[in-house]
N, C-alpha and C positions, 0 to 999 in steps of 0.2 A: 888528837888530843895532846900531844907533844908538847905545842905551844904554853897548853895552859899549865903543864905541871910546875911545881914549883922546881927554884930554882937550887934547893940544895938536893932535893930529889933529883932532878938530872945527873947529877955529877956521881951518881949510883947506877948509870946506866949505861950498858957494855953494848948491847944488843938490841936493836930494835923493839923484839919481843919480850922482851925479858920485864917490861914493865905491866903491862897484862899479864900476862904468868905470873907474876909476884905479886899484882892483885886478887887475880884468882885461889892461889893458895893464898892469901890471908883471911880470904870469906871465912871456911869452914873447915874443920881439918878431914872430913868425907867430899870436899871437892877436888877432882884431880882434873887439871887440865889438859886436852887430849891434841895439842898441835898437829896440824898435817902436817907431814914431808914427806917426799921421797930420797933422800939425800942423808947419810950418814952424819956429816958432819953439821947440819941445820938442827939435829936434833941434838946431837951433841951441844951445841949453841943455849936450847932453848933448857936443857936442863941445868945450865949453869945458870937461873932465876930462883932455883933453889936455896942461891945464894944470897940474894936481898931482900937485907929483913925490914920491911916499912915498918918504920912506926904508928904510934896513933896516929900521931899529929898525920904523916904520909899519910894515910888511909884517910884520914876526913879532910883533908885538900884533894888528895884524888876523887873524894867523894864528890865533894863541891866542886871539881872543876865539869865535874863530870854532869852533874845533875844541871849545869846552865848548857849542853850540849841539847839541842832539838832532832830526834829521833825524826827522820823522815823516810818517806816509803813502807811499801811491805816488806817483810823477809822471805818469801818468794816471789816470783810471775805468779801470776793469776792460777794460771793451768796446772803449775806444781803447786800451788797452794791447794788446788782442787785432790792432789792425789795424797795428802797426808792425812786425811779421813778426818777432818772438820767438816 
């Protein structure tokens, strides 16, 4: 989604992650983002998203770049879809 963000929003952007993370805490203030790592300083990394405050406007261009993105595939294989009790 890189591509689509705008262009003053990028220049707010240290780390890869840290744009996800920064949307994620803007949803809701009970949502906590839970990145995997094993590596001390990735996580170090990703808490510094803490740091970027979007604005409105950020959030409703993220919104809309987001919402012309087409969601394809499952989110598991088949077999591990079978074992999450649906």
């Amino acid at each position: 989604m890189f591509p689509r963000l705008p262009l003053h929003f990028k220049s707010k952007i240290e780390i890869p992650s840290h744009p996800a993370l920064a949307w994620l805490l803007a949803q809701k203030p009970w949502i906590v983002p839970i990145p995997g790592t094993t590596k001390l300083h990735r996580l170090e990394e990703n808490i510094g998203a803490v740091n970027i405050q979007l604005t409105p406007d950020d959030l409703r261009e993220i919104n809309t770049a987001a919402s012309k993105i087409t969601v394809q595939g499952a989110r598991y294989p088949e077999k591990l879809e079978q074992m999450t009790g649906r």
